[in-house]
KESEBA-360489 format. One record per residue (C-alpha): residue number from 1; x, y, z. Coordinates in pm, 1 decimal, always signed. Example, Ala and Ser with C-alpha at 12.3 -4.5 7.8 and 13.67 -1.06 7.14 Angstrom:
<voros>
   i     east    north       up
   1  +1230.0   -450.0   +780.0
   2  +1367.0   -106.0   +714.0
</voros>
This chain:
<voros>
   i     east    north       up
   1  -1310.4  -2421.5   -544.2
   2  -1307.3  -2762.8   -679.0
   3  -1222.6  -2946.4   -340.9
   4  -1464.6  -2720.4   -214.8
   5  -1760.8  -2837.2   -440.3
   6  -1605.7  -3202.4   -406.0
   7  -1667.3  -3194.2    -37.1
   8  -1995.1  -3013.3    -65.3
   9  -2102.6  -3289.5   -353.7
  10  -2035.9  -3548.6    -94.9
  11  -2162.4  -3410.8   +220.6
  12  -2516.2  -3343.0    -28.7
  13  -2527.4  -3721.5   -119.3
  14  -2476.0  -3802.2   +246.6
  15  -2743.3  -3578.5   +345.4
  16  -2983.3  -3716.3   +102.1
  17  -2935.0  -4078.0   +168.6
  18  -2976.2  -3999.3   +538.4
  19  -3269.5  -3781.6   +463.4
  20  -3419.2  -4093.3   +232.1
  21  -3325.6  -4340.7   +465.2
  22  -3488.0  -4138.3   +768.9
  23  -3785.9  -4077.3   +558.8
  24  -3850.6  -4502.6   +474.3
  25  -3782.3  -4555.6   +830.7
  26  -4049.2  -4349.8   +930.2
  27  -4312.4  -4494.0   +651.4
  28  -4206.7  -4850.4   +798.6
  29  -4313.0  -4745.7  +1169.2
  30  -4638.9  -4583.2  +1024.0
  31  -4748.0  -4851.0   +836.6
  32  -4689.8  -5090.2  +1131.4
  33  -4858.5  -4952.8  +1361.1
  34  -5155.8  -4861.2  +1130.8
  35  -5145.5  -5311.0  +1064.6
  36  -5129.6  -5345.5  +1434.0
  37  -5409.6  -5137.4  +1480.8
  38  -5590.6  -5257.2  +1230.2
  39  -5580.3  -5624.7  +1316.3
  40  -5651.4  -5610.4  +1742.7
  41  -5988.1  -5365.8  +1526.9
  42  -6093.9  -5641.6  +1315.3
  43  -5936.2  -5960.6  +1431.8
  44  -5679.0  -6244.2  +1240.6
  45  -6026.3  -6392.2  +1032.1
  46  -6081.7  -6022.9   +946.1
  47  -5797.8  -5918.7   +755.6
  48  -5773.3  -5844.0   +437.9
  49  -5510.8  -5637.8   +264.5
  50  -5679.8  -5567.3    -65.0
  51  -5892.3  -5258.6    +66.4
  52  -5571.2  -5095.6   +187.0
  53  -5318.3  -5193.5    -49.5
  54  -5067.2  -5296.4   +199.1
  55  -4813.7  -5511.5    +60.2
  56  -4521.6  -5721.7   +227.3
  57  -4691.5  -5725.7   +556.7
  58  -4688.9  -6057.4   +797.4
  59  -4829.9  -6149.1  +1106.5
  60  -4572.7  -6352.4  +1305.1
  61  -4692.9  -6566.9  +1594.7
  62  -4447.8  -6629.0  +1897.6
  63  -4309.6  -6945.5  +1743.7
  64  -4212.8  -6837.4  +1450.5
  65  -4494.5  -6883.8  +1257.0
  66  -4699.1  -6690.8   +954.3
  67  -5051.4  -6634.3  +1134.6
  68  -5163.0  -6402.8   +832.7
  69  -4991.3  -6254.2   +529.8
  70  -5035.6  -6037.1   +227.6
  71  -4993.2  -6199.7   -106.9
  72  -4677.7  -6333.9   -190.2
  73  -4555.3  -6306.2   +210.1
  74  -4688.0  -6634.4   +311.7
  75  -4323.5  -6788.3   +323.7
  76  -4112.2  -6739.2   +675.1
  77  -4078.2  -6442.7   +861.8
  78  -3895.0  -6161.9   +675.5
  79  -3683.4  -6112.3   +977.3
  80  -3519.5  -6359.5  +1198.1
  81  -3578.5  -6410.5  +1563.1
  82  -3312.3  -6157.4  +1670.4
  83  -3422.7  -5860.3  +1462.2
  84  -3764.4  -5902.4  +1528.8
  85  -3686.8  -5885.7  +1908.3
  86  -3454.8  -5572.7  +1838.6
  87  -3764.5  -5425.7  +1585.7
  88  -4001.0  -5463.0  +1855.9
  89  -3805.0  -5364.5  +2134.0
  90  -3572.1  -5052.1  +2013.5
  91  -3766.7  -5002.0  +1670.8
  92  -3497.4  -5090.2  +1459.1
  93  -3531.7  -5104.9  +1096.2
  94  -3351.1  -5343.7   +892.5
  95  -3247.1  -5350.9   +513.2
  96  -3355.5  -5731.0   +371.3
  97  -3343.4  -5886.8    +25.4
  98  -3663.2  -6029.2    -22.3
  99  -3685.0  -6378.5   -208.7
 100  -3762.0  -6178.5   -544.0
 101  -3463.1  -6016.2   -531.8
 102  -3617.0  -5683.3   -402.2
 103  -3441.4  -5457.5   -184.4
 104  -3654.7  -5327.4   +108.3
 105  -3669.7  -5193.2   +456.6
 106  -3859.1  -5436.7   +731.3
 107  -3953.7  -5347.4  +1118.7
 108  -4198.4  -5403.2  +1352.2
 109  -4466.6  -5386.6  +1617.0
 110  -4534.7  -5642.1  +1873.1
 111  -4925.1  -5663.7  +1974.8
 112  -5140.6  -5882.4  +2221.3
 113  -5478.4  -6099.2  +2059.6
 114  -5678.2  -6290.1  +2280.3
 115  -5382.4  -6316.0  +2541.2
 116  -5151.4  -6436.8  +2236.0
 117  -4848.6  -6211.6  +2131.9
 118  -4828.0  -6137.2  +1768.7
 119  -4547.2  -5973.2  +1565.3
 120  -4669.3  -5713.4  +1268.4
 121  -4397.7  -5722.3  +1040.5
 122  -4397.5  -5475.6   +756.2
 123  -4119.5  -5403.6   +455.4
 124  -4143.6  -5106.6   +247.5
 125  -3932.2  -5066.4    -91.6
 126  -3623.0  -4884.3   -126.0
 127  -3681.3  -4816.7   -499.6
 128  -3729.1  -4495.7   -409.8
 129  -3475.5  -4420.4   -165.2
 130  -3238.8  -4569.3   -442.2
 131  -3350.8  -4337.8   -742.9
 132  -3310.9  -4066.7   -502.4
 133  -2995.9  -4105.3   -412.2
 134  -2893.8  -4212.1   -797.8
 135  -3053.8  -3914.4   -937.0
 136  -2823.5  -3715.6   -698.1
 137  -2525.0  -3839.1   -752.6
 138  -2579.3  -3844.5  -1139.0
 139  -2669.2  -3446.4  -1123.0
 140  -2327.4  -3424.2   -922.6
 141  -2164.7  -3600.0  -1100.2
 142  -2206.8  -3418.0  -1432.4
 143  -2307.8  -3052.3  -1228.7
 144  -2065.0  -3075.4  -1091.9
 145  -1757.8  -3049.8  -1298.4
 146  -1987.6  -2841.6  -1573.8
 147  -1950.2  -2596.9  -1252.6
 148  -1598.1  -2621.0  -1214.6
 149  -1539.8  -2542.6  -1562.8
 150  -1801.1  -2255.2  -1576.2
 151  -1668.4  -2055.4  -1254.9
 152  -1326.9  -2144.0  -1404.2
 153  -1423.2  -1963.5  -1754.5
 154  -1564.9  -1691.5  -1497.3
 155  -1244.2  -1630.1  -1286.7
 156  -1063.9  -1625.1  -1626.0
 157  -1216.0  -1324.4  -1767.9
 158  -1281.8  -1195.2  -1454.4
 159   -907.4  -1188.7  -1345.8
 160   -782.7  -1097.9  -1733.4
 161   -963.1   -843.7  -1742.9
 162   -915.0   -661.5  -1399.4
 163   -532.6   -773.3  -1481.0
 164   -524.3   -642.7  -1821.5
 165   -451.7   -268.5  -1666.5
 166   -133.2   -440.0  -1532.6
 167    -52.8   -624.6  -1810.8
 168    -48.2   -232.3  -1995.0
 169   +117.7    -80.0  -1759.8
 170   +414.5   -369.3  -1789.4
 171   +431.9   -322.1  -2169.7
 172   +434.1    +21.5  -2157.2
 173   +722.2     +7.7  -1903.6
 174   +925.6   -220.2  -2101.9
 175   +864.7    -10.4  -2450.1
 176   +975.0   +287.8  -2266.5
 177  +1332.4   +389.7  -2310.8
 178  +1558.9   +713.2  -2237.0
 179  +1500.2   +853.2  -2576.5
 180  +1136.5   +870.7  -2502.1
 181  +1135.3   +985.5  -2106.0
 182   +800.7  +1215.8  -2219.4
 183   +617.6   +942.5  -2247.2
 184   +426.4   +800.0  -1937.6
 185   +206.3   +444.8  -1848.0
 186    -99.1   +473.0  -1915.3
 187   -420.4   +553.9  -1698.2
 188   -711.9   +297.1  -1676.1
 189  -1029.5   +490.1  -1614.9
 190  -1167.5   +293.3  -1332.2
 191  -1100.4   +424.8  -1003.6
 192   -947.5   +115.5   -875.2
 193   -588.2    +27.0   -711.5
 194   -472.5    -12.1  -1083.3
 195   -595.9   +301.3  -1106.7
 196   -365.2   +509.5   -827.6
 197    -41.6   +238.3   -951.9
 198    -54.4   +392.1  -1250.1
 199   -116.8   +747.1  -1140.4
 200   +176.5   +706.0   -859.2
 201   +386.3   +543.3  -1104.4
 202   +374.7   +862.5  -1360.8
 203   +425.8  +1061.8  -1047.0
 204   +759.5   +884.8  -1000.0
 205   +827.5   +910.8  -1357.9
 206   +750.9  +1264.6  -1364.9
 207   +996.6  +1306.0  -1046.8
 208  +1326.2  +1098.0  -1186.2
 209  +1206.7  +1302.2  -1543.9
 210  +1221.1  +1679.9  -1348.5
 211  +1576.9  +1512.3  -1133.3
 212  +1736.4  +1432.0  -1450.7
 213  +1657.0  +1745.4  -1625.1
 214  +1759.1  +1931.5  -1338.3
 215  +2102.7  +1716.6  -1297.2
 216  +2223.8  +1797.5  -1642.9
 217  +2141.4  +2119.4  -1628.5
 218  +2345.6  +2119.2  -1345.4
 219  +2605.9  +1955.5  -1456.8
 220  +2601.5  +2180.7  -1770.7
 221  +2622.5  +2490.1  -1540.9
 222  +2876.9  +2364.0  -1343.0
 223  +3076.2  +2269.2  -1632.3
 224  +3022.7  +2597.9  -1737.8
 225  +3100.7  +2800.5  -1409.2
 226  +3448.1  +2528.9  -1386.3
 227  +3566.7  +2614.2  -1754.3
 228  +3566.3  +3062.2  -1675.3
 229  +3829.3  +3052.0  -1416.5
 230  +4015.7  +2749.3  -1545.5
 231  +4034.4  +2916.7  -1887.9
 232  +4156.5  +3237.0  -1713.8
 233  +4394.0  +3064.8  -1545.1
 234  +4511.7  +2893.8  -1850.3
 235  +4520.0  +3193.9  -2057.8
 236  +4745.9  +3420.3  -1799.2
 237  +4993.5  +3126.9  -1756.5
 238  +5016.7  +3078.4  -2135.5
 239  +5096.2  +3485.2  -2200.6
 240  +5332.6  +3467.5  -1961.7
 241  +5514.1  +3109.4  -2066.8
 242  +5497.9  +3330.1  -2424.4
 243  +5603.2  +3627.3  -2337.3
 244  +5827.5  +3621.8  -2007.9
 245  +6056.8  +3876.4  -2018.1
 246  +5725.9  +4059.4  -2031.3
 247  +5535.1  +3976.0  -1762.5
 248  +5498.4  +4085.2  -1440.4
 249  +5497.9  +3764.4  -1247.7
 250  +5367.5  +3892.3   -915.4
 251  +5043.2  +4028.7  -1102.9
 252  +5004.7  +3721.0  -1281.5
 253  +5025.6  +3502.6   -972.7
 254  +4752.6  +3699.8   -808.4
 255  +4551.1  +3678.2  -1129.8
 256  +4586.7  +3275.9  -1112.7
 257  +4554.0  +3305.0   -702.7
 258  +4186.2  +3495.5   -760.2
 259  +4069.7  +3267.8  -1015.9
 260  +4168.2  +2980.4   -781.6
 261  +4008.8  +3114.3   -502.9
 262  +3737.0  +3157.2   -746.8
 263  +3727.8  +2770.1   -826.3
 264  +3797.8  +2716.6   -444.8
 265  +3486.8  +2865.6   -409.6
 266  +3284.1  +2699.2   -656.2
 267  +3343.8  +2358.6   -560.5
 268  +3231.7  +2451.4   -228.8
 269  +2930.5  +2539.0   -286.5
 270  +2887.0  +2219.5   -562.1
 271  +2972.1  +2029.9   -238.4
 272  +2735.3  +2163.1    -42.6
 273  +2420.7  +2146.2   -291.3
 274  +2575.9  +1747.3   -340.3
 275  +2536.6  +1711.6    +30.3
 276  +2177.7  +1856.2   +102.7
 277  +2034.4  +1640.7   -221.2
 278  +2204.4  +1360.0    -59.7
 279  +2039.9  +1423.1   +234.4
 280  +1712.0  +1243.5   +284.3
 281  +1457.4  +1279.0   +595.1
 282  +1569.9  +1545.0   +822.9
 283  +1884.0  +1538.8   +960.5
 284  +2025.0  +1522.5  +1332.7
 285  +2146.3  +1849.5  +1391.5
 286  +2376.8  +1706.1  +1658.3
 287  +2318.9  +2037.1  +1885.5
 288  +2116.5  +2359.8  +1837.4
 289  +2291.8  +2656.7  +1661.0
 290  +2314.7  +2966.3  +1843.4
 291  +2254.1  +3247.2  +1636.3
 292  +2331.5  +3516.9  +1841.8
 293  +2710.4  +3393.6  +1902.5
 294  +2716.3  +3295.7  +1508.8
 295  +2555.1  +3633.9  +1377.7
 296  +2836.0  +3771.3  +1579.6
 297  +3136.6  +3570.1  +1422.3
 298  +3027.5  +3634.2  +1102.7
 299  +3007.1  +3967.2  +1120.7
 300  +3363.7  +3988.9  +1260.9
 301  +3435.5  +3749.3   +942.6
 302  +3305.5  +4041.4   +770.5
 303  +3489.7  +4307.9   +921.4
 304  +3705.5  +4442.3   +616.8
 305  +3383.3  +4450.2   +367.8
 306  +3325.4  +4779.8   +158.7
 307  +3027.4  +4837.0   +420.8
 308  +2940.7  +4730.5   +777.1
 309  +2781.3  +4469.5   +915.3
 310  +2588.3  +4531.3  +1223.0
 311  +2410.4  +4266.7  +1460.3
 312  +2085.0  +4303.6  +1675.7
 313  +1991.5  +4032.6  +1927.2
 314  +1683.7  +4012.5  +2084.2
 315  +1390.5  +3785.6  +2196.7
 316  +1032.0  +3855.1  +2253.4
 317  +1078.7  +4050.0  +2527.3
 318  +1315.0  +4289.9  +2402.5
 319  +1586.1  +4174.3  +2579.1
 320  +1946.4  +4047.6  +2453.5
 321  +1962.3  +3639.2  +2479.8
 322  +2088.4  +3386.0  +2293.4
 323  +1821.5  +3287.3  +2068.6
 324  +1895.7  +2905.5  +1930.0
 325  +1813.2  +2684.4  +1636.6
 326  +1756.7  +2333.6  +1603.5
 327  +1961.8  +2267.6  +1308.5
 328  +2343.8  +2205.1  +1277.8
 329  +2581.6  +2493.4  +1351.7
 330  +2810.7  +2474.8  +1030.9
 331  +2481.7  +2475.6   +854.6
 332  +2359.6  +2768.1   +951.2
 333  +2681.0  +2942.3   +953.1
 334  +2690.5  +2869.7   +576.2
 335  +2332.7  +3042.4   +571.1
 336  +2459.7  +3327.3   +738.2
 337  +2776.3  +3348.1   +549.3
 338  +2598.6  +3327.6   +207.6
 339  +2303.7  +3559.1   +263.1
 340  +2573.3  +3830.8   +433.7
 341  +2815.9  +3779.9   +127.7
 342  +2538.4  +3822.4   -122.4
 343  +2417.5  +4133.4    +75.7
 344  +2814.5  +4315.2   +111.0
 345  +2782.9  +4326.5   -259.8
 346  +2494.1  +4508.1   -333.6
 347  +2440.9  +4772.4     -5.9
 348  +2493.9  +5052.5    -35.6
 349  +2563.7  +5146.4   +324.9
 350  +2542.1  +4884.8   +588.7
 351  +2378.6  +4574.8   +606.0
 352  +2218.4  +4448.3   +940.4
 353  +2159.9  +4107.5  +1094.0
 354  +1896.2  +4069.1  +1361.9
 355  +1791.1  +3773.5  +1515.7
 356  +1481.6  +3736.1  +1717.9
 357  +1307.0  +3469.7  +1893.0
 358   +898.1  +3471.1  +1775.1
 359   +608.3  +3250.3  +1873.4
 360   +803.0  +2912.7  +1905.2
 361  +1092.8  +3006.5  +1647.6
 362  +1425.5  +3139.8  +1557.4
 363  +1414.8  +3399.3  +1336.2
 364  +1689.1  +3570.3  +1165.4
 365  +1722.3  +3868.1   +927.3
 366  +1991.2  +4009.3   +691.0
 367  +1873.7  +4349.3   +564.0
 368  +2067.8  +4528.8   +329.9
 369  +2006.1  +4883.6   +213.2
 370  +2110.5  +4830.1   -202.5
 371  +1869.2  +4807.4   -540.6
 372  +1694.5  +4484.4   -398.8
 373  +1511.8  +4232.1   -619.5
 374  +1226.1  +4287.6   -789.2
 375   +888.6  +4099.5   -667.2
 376   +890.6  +3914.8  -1026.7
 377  +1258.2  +3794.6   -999.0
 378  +1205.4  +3644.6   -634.7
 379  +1109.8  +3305.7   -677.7
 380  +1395.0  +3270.5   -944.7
 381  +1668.5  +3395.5   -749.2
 382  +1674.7  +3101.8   -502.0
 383  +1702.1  +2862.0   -827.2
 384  +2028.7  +2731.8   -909.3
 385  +2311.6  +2898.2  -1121.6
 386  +2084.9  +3220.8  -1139.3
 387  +2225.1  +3589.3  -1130.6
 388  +1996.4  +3892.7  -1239.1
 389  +2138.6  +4106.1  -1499.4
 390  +2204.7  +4378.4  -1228.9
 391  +2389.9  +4147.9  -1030.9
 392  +2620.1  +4043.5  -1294.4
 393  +2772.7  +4404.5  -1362.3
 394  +2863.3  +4425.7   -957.2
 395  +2937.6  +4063.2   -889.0
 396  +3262.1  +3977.6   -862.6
 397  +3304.5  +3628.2   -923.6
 398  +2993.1  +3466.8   -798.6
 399  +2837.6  +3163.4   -948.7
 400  +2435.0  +3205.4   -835.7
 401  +2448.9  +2969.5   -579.7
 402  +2479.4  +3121.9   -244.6
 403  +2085.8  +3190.3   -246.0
 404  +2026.9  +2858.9   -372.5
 405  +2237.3  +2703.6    -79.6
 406  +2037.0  +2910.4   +183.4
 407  +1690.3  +2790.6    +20.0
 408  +1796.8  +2440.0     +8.3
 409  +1906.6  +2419.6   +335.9
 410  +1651.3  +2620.1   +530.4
 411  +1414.0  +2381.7   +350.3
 412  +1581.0  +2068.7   +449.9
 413  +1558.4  +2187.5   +826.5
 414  +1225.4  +2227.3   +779.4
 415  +1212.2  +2646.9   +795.2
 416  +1075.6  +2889.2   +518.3
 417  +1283.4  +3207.6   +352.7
 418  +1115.9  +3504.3   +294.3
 419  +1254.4  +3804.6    +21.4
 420  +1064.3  +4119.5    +99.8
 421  +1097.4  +4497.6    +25.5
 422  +1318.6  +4669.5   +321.3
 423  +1262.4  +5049.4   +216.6
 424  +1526.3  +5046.8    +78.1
 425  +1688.8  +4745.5    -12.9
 426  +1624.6  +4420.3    +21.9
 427  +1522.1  +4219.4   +365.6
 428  +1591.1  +3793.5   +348.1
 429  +1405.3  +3686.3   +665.7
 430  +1495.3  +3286.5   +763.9
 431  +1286.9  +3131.3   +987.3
 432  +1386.2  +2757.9  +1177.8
 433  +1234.0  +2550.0  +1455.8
 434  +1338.6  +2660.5  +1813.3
 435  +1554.7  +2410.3  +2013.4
 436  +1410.7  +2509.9  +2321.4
 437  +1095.4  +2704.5  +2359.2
 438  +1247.3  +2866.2  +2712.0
 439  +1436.6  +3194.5  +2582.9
</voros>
């Protein structure tokens, strides 16, 4: 902004010299013409200045010579013979010193007397051109910097104060630490960019706050779900390292052999739920899953449960095909295989899969004909490490993650999962985008 005013400062005092300059010029071709006129009107003998108040005016003859002058002008010609043949001819006006030291601006007019050529000669004062162009330069000179220092000031507390938002938010972010996670930055109330920072940044905070919650809860489930079988384990080996003549070995290894499979199991599924919140974006599912051959190998997987599993295939048409997914085979075969295991245990006489292809997607079914889940108890059933009281009577060894799998996963791919009332029973309906909408 300074260089800017600097240049603008200059450019002004250029303009008003040229503007002065321009305007004495002119005044110097007025007034010699009006003296030309005036003597071919009234003659040499006729001239007098005092009506007019013309001052440093001469009239030169061809050789050089004063004809007539106004007072103090009687001396030679103001202009020597060069510039008064370039004032005459191209109307040039030149800047003299006169013999008093004054600083004017002399042209001139050639005329024709009596058949004699005369020279007018006229010089007009650059006193005021000069206090012009002082006076500018003077009110730039001091304006100017008086400027500087006000828009300066201005930017100052301009820029504080729009920064001073920031400047909270950055305190409040460095007084924050992990003992204190509730707290968030605060809000300015303008509705500015500051503004929507702040509110994105307690939106982030709010996020990592609800992640770390939900990873030590987590991690104190998991804990918690490790230590059962492990302390099982650990209790049947140390009876029988007490007591061995008393043990029946073969039982005990089974024991220890369940509650392995148990842990076998559980880290699984930890694996799993590691992998999906890993996951970020939606994955390549490297080829579409077809759930009609997969509904089918799980429920041969499934063959020795305490009830059947059956499996309908069909499309919109009502005819048997191959209805496919477009999401990763071994992920939805550990959809299927969860949702079918969590179903074995609670029907009480078959459970069904069907899979169906409906207005674009793939849409698969397990139906089971147990106690189902009550509408309340829905939502909180897909949450991690969560069994119903019911379920915990019947369940042998699960850890209340198999739903939590399925919802995370369908999710990820981008499908929904629906727990309704079957009549009776319970009916977990899984809906994914088609790989191909030709069935």
């Amino acid at each position: 902004m300074t260089v800017a005013l600097g240049l603008g400062g200059v450019l002004s005092l250029r303009a008003t010299d040229r503007a002065a300059t321009s305007s004495v010029e002119d005044l110097v071709h007025r007034r010699a013409r009006t003296v030309a006129a005036w003597v071919m009107a009234v003659g040499i003998k006729g001239v007098s200045w005092a009506p007019y108040g013309y001052q440093m005016t001469q009239v030169m003859a061809a050789d050089g010579r004063t004809v007539v002058a106004s007072a103090g002008m009687e001396g030679p010609a103001m202009l020597d013979a060069e510039q008064i043949g370039l004032a005459k001819e191209h109307k040039t006006v030149f800047t003299i010193r006169l013999a008093d030291g004054t600083e004017a601006a002399a042209g001139g007019v050639g005329i024709n007397l009596d058949g004699k050529p005369l020279t007018v000669l006229v010089a007009v004062p650059l006193e005021d051109r000069l206090r012009s162009y002082e006076t500018t330069r003077q009110i730039l000179l001091v304006g100017l910097p008086m400027l500087v220092v006000l828009f300066g000031g201005v930017v100052w507390v301009v820029t504080g104060s729009a920064l001073r938002p920031v400047a909270a938010l950055r305190q409040a972010a460095q007084d924050m630490a992990d003992s204190a996670q509730g707290r968030r930055l605060p809000v300015p109330d303008a509705r500015d960019e500051i503004h929507d920072l702040a509110v994105t940044l307690n939106g982030m905070l709010d996020r990592l706050a609800e992640a770390a919650l939900r990873q030590r809860s987590f991690t104190a489930d998991a804990a918690h779900e490790l230590r059962s079988p492990l302390a099982s384990a650990r209790a049947q080996l140390e009876v029988a390292l007490t007591y061995p003549s008393g043990v029946d070995w073969v039982e005990t290894a089974r024991g220890i052999s369940a509650d392995m499979e148990r842990l076998t199991r559980l880290s699984e599924d930890l694996l799993a739920l590691a992998r999906l919140d890993g996951m970020t974006g939606r994955p390549d599912p490297g080829g579409p899953a077809d759930l009609g051959v997969l509904a089918g190998t799980i429920a041969e997987r499934f063959h020795a449960a305490r009830v059947p599993v059956n499996v309908v295939v069909q499309d919109a048409r009502d005819r048997p095909c191959a209805v496919l997914a477009a999401a990763a085979p071994h992920d939805v075969d550990r959809v299927l295989t969860n949702l079918v295991a969590n179903a074995t245990r609670h029907a009480a006489g078959a459970v069904v899969i069907a899979v169906a292809a409906v207005d674009g997607e793939a849409v698969l079914t397990v139906t089971d004909d147990g106690p189902g889940i009550p509408a309340q108890d829905r939502e909180r059933v897909l949450e991690r490490f969560t069994r119903l009281d019911d379920a915990r009577d019947t369940d042998a060894g699960g850890a209340g993650l198999g739903l939590a799998i399925v919802a995370e996963t369908v999710r990820h791919y981008l499908g929904t999962l629906t727990l309704e009332d079957a009549d009776p029973g319970l009916r977990v309906s899984v809906r994914l985008p088609s790989a191909t909408e030709d069935y």
